[in-house]
N, CA, C and O atoms as CSV, one atom per row, in Angstrom:
chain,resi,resn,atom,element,x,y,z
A,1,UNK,N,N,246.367,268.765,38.283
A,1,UNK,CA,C,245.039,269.254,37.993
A,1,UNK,C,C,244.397,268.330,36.964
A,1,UNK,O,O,245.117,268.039,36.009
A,2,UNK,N,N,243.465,267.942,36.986
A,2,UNK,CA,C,242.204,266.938,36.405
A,2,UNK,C,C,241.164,267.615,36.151
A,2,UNK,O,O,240.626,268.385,36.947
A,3,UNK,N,N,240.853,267.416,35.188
A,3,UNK,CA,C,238.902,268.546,34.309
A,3,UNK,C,C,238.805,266.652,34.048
A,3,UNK,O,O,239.496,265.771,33.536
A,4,UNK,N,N,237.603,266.771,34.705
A,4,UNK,CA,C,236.630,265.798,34.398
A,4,UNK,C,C,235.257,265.508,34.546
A,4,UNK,O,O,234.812,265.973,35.595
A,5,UNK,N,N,234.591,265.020,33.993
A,5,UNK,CA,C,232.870,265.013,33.965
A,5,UNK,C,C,232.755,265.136,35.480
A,5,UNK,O,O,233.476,264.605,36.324
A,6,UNK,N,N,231.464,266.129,35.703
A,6,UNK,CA,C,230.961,266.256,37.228
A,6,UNK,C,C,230.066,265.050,37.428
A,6,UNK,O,O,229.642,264.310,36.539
A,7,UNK,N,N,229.868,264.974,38.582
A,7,UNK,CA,C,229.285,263.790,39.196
A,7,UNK,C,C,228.140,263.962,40.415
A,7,UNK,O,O,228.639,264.559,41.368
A,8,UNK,N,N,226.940,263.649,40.601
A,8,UNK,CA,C,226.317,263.650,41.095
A,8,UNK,C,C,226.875,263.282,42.676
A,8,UNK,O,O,226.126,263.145,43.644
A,9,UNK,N,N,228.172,263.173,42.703
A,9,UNK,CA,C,229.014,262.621,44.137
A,9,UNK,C,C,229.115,264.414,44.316
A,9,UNK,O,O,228.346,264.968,45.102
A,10,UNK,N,N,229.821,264.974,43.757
A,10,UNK,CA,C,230.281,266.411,43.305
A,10,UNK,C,C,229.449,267.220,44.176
A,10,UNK,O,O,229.917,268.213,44.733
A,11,UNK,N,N,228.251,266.859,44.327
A,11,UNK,CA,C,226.842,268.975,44.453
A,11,UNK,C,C,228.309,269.072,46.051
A,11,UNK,O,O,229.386,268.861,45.494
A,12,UNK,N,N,228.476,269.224,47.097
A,12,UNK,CA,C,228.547,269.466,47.938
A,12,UNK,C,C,229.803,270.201,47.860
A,12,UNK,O,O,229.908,271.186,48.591
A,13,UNK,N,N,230.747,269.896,47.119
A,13,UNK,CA,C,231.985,270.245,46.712
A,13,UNK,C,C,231.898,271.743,45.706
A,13,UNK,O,O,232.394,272.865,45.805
A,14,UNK,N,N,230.922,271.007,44.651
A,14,UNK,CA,C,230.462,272.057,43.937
A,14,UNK,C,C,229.670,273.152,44.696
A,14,UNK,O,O,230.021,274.315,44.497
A,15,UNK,N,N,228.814,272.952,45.401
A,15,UNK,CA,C,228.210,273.971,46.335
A,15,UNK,C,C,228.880,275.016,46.797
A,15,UNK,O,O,228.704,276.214,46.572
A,16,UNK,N,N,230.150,274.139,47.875
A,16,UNK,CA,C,231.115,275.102,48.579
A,16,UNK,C,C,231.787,275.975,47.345
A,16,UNK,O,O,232.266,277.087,47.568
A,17,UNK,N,N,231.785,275.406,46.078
A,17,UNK,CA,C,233.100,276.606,45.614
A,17,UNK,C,C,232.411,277.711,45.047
A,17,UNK,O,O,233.001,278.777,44.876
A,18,UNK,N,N,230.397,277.452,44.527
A,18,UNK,CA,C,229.681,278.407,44.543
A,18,UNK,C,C,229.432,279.484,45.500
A,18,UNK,O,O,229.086,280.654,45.335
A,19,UNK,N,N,229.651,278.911,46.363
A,19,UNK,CA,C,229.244,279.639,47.911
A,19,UNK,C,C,230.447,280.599,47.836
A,19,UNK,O,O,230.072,281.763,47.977
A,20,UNK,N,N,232.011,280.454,47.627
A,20,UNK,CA,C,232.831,281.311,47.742
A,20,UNK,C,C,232.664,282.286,46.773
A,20,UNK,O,O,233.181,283.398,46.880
A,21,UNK,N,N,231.547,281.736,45.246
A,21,UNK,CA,C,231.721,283.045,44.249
A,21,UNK,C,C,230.513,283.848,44.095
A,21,UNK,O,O,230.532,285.057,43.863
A,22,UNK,N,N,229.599,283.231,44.214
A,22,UNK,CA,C,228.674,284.380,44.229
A,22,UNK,C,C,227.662,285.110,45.550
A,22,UNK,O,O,227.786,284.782,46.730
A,23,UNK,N,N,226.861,285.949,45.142
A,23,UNK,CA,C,225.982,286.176,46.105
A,23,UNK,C,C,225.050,285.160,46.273
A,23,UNK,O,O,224.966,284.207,45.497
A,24,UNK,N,N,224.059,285.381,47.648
A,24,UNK,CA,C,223.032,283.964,48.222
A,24,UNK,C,C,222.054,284.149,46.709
A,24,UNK,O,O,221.670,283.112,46.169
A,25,UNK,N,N,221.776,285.188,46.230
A,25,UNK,CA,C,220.430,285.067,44.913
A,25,UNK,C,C,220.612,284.091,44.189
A,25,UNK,O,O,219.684,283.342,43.883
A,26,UNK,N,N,222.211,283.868,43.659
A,26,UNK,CA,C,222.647,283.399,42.621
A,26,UNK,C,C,222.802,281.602,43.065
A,26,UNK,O,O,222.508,280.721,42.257
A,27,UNK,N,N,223.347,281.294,44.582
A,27,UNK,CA,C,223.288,279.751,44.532
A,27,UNK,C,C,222.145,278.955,44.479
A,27,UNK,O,O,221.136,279.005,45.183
A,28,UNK,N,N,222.479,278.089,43.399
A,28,UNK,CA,C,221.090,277.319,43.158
A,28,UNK,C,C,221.470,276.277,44.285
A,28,UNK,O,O,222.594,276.060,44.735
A,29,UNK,N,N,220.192,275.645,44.661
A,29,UNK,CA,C,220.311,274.153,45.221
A,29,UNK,C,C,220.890,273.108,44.651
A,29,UNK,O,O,221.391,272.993,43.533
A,30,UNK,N,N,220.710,271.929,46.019
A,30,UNK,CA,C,221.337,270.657,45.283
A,30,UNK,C,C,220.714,270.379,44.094
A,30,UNK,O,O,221.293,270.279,43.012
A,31,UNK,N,N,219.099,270.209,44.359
A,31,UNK,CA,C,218.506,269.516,43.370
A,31,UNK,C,C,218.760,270.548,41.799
A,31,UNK,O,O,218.812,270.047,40.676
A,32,UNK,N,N,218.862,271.744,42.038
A,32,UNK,CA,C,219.086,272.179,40.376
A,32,UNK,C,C,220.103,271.422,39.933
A,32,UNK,O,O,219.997,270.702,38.941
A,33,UNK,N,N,221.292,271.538,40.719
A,33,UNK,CA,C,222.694,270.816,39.963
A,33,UNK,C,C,222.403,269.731,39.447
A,33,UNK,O,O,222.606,269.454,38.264
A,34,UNK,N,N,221.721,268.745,40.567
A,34,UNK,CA,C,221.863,267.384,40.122
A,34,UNK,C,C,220.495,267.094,38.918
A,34,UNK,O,O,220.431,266.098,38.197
A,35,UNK,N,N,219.642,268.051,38.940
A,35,UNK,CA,C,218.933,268.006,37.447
A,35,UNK,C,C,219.704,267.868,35.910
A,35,UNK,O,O,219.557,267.078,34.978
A,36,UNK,N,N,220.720,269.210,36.172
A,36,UNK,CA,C,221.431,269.584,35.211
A,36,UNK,C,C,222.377,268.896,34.879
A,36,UNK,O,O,223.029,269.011,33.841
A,37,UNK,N,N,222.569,267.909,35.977
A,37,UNK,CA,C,223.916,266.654,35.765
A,37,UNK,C,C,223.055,265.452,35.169
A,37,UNK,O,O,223.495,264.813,34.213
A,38,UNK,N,N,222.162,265.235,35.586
A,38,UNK,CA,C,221.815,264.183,35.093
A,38,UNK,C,C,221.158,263.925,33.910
A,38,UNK,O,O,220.962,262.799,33.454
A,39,UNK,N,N,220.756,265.158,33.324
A,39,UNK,CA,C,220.552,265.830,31.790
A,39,UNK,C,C,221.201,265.787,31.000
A,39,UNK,O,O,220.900,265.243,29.938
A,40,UNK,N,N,222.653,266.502,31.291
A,40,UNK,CA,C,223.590,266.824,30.352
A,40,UNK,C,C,225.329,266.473,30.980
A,40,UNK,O,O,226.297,267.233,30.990
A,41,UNK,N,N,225.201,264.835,31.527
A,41,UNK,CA,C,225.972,264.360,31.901
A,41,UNK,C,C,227.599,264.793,30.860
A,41,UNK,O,O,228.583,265.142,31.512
A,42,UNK,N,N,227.684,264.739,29.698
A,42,UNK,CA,C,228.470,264.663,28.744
A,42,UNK,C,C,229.051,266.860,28.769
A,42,UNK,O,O,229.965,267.374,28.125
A,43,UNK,N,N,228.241,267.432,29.578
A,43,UNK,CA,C,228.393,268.809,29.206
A,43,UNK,C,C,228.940,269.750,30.396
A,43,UNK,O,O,229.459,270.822,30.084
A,44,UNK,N,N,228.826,269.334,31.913
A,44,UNK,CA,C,229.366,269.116,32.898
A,44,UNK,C,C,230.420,269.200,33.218
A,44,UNK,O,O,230.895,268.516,32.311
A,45,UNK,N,N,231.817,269.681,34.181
A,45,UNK,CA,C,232.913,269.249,33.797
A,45,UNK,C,C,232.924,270.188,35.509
A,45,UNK,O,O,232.189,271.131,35.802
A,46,UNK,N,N,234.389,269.306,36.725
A,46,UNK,CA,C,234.855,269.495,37.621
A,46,UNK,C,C,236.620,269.894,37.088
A,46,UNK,O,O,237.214,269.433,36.113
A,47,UNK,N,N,237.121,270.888,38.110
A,47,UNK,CA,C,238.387,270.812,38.131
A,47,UNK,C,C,239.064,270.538,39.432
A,47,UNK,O,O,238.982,271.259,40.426
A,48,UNK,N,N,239.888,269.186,39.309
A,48,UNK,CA,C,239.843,268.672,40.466
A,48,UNK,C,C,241.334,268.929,40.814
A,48,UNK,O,O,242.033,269.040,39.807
A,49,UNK,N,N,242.124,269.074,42.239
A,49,UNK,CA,C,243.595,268.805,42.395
A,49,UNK,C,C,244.065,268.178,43.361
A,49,UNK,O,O,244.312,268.658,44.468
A,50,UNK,N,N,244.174,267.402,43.121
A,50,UNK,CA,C,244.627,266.506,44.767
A,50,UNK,C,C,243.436,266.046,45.232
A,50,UNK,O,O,243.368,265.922,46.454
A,51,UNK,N,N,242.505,265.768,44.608
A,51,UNK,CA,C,241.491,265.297,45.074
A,51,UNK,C,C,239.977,265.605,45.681
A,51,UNK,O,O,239.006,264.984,46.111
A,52,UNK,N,N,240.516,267.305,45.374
A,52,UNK,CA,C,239.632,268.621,45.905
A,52,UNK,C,C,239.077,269.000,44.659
A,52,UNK,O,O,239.890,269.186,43.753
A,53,UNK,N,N,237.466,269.208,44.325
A,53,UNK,CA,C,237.088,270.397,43.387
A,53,UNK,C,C,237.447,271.259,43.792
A,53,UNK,O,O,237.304,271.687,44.937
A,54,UNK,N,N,238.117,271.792,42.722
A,54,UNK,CA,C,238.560,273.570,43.282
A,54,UNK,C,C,237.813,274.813,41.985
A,54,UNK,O,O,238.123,276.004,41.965
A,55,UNK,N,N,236.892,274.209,41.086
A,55,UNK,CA,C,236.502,274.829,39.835
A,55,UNK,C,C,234.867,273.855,38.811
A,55,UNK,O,O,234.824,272.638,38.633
A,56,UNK,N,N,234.146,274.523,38.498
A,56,UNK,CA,C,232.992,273.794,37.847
A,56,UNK,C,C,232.846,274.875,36.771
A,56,UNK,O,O,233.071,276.084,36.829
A,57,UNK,N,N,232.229,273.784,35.370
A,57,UNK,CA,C,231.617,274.691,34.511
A,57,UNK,C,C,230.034,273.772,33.975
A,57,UNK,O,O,229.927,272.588,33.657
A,58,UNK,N,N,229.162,274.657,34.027
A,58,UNK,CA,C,228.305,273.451,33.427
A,58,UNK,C,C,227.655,274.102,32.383
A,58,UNK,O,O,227.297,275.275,32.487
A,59,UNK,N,N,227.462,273.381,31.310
A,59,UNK,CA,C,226.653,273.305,29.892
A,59,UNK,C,C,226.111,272.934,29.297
A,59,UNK,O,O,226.360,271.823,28.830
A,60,UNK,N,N,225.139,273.574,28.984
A,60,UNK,CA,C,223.634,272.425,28.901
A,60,UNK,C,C,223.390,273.024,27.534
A,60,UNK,O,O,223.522,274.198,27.189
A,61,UNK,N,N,222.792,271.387,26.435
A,61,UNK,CA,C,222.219,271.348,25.331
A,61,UNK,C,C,221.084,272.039,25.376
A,61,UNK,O,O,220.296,271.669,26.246
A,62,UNK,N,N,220.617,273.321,24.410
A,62,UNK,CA,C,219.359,274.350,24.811
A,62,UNK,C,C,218.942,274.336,23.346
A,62,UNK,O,O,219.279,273.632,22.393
A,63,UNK,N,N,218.378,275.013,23.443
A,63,UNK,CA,C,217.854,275.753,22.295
A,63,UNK,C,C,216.892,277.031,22.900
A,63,UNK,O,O,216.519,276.940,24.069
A,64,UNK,N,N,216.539,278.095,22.177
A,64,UNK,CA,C,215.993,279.252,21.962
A,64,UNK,C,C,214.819,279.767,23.612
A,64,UNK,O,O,214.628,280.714,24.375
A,65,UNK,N,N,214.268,278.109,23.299
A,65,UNK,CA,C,212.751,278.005,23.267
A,65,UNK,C,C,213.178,277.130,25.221
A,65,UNK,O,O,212.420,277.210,26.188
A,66,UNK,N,N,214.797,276.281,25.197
A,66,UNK,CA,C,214.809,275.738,26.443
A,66,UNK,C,C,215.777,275.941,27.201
A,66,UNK,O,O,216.414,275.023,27.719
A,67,UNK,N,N,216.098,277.559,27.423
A,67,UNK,CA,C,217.392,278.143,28.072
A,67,UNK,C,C,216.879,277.619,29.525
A,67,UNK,O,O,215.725,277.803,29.913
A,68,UNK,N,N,217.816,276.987,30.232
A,68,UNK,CA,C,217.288,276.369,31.944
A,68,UNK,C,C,217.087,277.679,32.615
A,68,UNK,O,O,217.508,278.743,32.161
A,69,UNK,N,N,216.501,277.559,33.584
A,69,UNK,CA,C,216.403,278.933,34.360
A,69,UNK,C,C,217.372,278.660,35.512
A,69,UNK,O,O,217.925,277.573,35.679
A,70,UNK,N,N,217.549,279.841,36.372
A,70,UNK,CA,C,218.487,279.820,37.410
A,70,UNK,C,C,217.221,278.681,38.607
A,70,UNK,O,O,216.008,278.893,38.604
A,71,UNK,N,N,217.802,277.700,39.386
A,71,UNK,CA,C,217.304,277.810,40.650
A,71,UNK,C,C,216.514,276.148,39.891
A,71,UNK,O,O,216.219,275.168,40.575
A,72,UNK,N,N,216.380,276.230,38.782
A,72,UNK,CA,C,215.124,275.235,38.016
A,72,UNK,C,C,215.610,273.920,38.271
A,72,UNK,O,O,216.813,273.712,38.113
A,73,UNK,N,N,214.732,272.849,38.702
A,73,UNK,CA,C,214.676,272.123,38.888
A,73,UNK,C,C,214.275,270.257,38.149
A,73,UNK,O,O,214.448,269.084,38.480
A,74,UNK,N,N,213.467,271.317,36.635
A,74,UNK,CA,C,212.852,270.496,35.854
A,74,UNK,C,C,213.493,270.470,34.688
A,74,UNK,O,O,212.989,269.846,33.755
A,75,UNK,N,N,214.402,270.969,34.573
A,75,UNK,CA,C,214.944,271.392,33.440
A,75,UNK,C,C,215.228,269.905,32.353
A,75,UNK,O,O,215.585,268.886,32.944
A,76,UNK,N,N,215.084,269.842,31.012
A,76,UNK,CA,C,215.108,269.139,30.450
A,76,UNK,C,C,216.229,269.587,29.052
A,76,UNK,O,O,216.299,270.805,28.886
A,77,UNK,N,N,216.826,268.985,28.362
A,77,UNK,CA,C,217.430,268.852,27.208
A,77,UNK,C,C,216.588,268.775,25.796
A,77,UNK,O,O,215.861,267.792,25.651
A,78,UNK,N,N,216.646,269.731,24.778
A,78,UNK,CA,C,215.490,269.152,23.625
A,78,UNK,C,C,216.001,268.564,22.669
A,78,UNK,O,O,217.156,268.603,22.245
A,79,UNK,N,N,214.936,267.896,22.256
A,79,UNK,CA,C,215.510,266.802,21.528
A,79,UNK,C,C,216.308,267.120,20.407
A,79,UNK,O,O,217.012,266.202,19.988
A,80,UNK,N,N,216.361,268.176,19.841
A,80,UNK,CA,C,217.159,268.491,18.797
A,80,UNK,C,C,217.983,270.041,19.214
A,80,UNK,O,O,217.659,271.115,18.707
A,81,UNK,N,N,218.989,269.888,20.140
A,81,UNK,CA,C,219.621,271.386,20.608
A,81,UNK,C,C,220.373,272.274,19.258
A,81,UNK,O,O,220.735,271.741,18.209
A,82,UNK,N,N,220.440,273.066,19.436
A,82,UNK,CA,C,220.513,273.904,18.514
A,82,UNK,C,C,221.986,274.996,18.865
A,82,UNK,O,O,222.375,275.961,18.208
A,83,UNK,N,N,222.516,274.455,20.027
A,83,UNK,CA,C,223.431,275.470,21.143
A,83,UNK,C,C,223.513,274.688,22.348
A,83,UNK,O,O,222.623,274.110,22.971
A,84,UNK,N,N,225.292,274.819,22.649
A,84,UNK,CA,C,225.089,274.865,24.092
A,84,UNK,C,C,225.333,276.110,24.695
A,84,UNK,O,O,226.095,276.991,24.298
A,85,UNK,N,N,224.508,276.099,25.843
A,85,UNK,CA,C,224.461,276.853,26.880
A,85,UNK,C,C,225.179,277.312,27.778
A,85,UNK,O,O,224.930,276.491,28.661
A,86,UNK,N,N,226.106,278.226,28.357
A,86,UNK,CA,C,227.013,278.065,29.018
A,86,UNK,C,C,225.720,278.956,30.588
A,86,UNK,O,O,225.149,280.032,30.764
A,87,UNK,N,N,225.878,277.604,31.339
A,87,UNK,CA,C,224.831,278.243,32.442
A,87,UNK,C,C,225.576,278.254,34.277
A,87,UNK,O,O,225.044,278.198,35.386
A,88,UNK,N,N,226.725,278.337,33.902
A,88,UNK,CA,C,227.306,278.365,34.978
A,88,UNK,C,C,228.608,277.931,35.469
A,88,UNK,O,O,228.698,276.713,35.619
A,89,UNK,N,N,229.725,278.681,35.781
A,89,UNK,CA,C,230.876,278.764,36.151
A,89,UNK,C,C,231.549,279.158,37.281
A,89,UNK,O,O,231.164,280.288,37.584
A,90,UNK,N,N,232.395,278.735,38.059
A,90,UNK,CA,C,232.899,279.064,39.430
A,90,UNK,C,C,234.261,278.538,39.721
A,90,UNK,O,O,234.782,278.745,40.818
């Protein structure tokens, strides 16, 4: 087993193991993930085994004022975070 930074290679892998945990409300699209990856590259993290994601957590630098929304697409990092975010696990 390997925990390592997620990767914009990842949404599809990551997708499927969302798809096994929650309901349809809750899966965001590709493009949210890969917003949130490419934001908060350093906060991100796959659990990989044999070569399979089998686990994701992602965490994004927020503050008060820039909690990401579910589904969001624009989401940005502020310049001075104050918290991370724990915005999603599977």
């Amino acid at each position: 087993m390997d925990i390592r930074p997620m990767r914009l290679a990842d949404l599809d892998a990551v997708q499927s193991v969302q798809h096994l945990c929650y309901p349809p409300r809750y899966l965001e699209p590709p493009e949210s993930f890969g917003n949130k990856i490419r934001h908060a590259p350093d906060s991100c993290w796959v659990v990989e085994t044999d070569g399979r994601v089998e686990a994701y957590l992602v965490c994004l630098p927020a503050d008060e004022r820039s909690l990401p929304g579910l589904h969001a697409t624009d989401w940005r990092a502020p310049e001075q975070p104050s918290l991370l975010y724990l915005h999603d696990l599977a």
